[in-house]
C-alpha positions as CSV (number, residue, x, y, z in Angstrom):
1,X,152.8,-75.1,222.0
2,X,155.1,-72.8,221.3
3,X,156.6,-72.6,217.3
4,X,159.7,-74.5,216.7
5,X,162.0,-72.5,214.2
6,X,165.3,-74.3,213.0
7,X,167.6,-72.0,211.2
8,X,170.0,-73.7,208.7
9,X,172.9,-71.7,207.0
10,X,174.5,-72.6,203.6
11,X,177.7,-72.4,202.7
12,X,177.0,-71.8,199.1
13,X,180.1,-73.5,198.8
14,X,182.5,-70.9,199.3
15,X,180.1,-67.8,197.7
16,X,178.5,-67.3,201.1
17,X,181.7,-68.7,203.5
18,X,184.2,-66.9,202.0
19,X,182.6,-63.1,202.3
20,X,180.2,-64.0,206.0
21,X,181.9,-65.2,209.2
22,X,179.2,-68.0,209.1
23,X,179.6,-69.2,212.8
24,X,179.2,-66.2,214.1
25,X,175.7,-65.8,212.4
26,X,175.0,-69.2,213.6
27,X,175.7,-68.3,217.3
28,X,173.2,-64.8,216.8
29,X,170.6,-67.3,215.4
30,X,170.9,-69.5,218.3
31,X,169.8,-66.8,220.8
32,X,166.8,-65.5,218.4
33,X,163.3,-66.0,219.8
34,X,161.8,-69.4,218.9
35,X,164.7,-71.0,217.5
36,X,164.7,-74.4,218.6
37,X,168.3,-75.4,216.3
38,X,170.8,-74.1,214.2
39,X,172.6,-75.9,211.8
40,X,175.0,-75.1,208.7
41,X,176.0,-77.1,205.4
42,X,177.6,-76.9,202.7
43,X,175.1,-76.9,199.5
44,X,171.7,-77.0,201.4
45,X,169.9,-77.2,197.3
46,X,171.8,-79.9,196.7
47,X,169.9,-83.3,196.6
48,X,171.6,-84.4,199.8
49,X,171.0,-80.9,201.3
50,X,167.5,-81.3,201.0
51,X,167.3,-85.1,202.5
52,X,169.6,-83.6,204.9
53,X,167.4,-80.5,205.8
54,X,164.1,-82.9,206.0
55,X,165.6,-85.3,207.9
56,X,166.4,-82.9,210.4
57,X,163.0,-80.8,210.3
58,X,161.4,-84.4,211.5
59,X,163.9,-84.8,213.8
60,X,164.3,-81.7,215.5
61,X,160.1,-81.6,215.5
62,X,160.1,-78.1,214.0
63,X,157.0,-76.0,213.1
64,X,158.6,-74.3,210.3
65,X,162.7,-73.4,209.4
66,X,164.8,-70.5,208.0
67,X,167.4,-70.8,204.9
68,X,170.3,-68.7,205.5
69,X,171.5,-68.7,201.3
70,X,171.1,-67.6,198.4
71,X,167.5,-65.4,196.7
72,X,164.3,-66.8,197.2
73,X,163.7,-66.3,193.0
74,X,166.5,-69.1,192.9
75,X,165.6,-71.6,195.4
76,X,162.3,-70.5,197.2
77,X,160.7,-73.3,195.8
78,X,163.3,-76.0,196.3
79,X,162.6,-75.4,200.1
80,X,159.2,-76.0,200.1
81,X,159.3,-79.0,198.4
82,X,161.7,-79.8,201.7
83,X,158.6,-78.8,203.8
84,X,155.9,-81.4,202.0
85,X,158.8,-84.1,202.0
86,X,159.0,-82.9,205.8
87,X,155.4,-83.5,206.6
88,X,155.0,-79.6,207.1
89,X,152.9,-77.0,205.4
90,X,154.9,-75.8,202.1
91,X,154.6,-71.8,203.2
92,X,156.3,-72.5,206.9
93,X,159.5,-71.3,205.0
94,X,161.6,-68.3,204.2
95,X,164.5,-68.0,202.7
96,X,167.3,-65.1,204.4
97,X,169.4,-63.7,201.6
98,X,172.5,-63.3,202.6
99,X,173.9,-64.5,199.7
100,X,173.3,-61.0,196.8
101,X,172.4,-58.7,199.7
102,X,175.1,-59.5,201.6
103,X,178.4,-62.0,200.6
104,X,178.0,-60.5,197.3
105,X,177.3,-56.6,198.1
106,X,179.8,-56.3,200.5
107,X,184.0,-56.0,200.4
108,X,184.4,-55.8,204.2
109,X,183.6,-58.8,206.2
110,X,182.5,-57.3,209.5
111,X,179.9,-55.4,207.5
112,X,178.8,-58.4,205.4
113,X,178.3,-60.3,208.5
114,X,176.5,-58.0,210.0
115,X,174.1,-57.5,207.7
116,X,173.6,-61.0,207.2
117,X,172.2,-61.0,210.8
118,X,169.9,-58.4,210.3
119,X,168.5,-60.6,207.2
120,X,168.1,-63.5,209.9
121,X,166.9,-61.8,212.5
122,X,164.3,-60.6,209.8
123,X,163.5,-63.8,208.2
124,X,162.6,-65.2,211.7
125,X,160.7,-62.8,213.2
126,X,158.9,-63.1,210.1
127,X,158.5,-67.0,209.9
128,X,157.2,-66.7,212.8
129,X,153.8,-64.8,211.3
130,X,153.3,-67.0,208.5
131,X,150.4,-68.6,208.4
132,X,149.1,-72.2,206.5
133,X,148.3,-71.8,203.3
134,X,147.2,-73.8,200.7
135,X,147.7,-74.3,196.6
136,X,144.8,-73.8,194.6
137,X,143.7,-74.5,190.9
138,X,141.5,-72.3,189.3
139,X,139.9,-72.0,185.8
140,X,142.6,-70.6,183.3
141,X,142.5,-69.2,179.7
142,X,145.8,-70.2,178.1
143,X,144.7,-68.0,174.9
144,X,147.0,-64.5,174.1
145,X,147.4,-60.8,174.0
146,X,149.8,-59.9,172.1
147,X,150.0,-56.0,172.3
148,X,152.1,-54.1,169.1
149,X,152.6,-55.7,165.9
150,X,156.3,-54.9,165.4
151,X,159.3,-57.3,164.6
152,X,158.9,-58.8,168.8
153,X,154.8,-58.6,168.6
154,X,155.3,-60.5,165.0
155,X,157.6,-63.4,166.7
156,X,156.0,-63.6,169.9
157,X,152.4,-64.3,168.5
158,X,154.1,-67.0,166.1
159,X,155.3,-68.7,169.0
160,X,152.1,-68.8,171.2
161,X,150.4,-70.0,168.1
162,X,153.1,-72.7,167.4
163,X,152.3,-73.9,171.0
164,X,149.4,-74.4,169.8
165,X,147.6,-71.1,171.7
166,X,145.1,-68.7,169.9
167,X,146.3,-65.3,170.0
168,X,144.9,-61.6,169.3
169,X,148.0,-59.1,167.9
170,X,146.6,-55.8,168.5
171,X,148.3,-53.0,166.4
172,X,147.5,-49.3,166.6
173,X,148.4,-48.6,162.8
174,X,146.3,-49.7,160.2
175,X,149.1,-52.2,158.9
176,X,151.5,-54.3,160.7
177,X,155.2,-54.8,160.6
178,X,156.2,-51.6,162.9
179,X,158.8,-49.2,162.2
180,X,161.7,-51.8,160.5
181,X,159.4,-51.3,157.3
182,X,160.9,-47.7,157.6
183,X,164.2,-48.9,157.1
184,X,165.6,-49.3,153.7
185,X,168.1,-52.6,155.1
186,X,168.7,-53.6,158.4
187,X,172.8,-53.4,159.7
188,X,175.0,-55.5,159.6
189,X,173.6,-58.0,156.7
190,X,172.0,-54.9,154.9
191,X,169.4,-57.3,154.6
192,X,166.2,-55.3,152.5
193,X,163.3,-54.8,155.7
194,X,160.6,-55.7,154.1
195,X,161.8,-58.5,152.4
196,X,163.3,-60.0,155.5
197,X,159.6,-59.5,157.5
198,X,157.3,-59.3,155.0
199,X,157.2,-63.5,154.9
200,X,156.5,-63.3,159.0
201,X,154.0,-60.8,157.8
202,X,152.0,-62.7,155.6
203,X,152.7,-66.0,158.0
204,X,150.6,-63.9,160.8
205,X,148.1,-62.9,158.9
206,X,146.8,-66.5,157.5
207,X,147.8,-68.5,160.8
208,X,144.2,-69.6,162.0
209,X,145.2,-69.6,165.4
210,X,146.2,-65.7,165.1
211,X,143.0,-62.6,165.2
212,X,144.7,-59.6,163.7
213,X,143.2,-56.6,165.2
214,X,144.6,-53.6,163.3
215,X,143.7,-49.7,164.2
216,X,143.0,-50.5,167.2
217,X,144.2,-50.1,170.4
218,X,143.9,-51.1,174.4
219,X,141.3,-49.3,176.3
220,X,141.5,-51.5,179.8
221,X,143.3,-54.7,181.2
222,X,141.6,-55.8,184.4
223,X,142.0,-59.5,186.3
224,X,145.0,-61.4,186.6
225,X,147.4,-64.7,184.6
226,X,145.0,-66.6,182.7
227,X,142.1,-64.6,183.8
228,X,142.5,-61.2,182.0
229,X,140.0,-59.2,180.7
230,X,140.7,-57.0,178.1
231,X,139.0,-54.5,176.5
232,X,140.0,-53.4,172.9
233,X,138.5,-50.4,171.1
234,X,138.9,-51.2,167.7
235,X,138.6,-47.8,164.9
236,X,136.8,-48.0,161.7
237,X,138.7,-48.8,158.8
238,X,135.7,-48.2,156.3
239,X,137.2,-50.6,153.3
240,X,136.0,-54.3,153.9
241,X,139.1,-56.7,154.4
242,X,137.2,-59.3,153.4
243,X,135.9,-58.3,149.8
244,X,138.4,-55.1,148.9
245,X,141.1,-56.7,146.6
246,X,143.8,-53.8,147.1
247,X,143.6,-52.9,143.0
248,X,144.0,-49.3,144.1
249,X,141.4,-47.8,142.0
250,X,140.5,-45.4,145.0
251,X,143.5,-43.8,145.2
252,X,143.2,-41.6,141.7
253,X,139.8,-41.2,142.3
254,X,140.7,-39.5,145.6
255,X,140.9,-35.6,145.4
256,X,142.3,-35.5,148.5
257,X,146.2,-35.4,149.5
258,X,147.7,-35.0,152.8
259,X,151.6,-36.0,154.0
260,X,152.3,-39.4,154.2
261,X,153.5,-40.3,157.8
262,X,155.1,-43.7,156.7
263,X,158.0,-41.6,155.2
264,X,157.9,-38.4,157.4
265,X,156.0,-36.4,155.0
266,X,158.4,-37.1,152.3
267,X,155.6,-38.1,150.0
268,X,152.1,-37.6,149.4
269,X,149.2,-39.8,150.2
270,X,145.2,-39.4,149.8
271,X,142.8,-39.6,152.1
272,X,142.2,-43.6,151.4
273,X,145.4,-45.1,151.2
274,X,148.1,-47.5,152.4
275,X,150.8,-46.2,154.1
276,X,153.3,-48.0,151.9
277,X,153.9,-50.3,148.9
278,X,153.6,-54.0,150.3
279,X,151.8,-53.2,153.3
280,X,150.3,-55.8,155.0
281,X,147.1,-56.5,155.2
282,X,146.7,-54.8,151.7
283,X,144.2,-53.1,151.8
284,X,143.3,-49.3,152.4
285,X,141.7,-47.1,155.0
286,X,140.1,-43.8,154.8
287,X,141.7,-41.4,157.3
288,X,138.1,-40.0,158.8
289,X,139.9,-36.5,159.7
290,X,140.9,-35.2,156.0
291,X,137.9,-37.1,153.4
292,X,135.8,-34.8,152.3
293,X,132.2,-36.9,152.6
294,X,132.6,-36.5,156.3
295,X,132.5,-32.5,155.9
296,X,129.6,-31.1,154.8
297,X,130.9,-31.8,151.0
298,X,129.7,-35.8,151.4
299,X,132.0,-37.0,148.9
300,X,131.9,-40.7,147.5
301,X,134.4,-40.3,144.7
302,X,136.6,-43.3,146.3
303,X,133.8,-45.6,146.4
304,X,132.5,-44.2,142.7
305,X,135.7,-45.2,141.4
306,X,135.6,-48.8,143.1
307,X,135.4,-51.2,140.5
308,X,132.6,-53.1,142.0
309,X,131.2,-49.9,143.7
310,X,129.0,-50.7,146.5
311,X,128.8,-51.1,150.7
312,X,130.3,-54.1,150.2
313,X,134.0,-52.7,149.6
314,X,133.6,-49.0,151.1
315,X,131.4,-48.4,153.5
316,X,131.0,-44.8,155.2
317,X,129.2,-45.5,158.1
């Protein structure tokens, strides 16, 4: 047997009516190929739209139906609610927009309702191919990435872990809190940065639910929502952030100076450092490209000067 189509228009109230001479599009949709009705109301996402729309789906015996309205992001899945409450399959529906493409886009209403019947004739010829699908469950980590641990990385791993959701905050730099801490205050309370972050700071880094994964960066993101796989190449720090206590013994012991990028160079900074007072987690790292025991001079000064002074704290390899 043939497919049944119905084609119902919406009003919108007067946001589609006004712009789209409506009976005209329902007299095209009449003659389209395997359209068995037509049939306009007022607020078909309404409550009594819907009984209306599956009362009539029964009734008229369709296969599957059209929604001349509004975007499918608003309402796609009002409809298919209509189609299980109809007895049909929930994807034997599509949703014209001649609502924003159309009543919306358009001043002149000869245009407008033209190119609402172009959406129709669309949305039915494609109807037409659509084919029974079903919903599906599958396996699903709710666990999350949270990539860059600036001010928005910060808040949006404390939510996820509020909910209740481990996450993994994944910062390039060695230290988190992103560029803000390069700001003196923050317009228009002249709030000081670091004063304002540094308690969202320290709330991240001793929130079980939160893996901080600093110097480190995103290599690959394969799969799909609740099935990624991610893979995260993660740098050598070479100071222990379990044992090192930040007491900044290293730092004089350090013959090494190089600009600090933190202020643009303004200031100097050794080859084991932090990029900044406060900085978060405190504790240093050895920039690889400048300390001399990876030249051919194999210098262990910082770890010489470490008050407890063994692998444990720095550790070159």
């Amino acid at each position: 047997m043939a497919d049944r189509i119905g084609v119902y228009v919406c009003e919108c109230g007067t946001n589609i009516a006004e712009a789209v001479d409506l009976e005209d599009v329902a007299t095209f949709a009449a003659g389209l190929p395997g359209v068995a009705t037509v049939k306009s109301h007022r607020l078909l996402c309404s409550e009594e739209g819907c009984q209306f729309l599956a009362d009539d789906i029964g009734a008229s015996e369709l296969d599957r139906f059209v929604v001349a309205g509004c975007s499918p992001k608003e309402h796609e899945a009002t409809f298919r609610k209509v189609c299980l409450a109809a007895g049909i399959n929930p994807f034997f529906s599509h949703l014209a927009n001649i609502r924003e493409l159309a009543a919306w886009a358009t001043d002149d209403k000869d245009r407008a309702t033209a190119k609402a019947k172009s959406y129709l004739d669309a949305a039915v010829r494609r109807v037409r191919r659509h084919e029974p699908l079903e919903v599906r469950e599958i396996d699903c980590v709710a666990d999350g990435l949270v990539i860059g641990a600036g001010v928005a990385g910060i808040e949006a791993a404390l939510v996820l872990a509020q909910k209740g959701r481990k996450v993994t905050l994944v910062e390039t730099k060695p230290h988190i809190g992103g560029q803000v801490l390069q700001c003196d205050e923050i317009f228009p309370t002249m709030e000081c940065s670091s004063c304002m972050l540094e308690p969202k700071l320290d709330e991240v880094l001793h929130d079980e639910r939160i893996q901080v994964l600093t110097n480190a960066e995103v290599e690959s993101v394969l799969g799909y929502y609740g099935n990624f796989i991610v893979t995260v190449k993660k740098k050598a720090r070479y100071v222990s952030l379990e044992n090192c206590i930040g007491c900044g013994a290293c730092y004089s012991a350090c013959p090494v100076e190089a600009p600090n990028d933190f202020d643009e160079g303004l200031s100097p900074r050794k080859a084991i450092y932090v990029s900044h007072s406060g900085a978060l987690p405190n504790v240093p790292i050895i920039d690889r490209d400048i300390c001399l025991h990876f030249s051919e001079e194999g210098c262990t000064a910082c770890r010489d000067g470490c008050p407890f002074g063994d692998d444990e704290y720095i550790n070159f390899e």
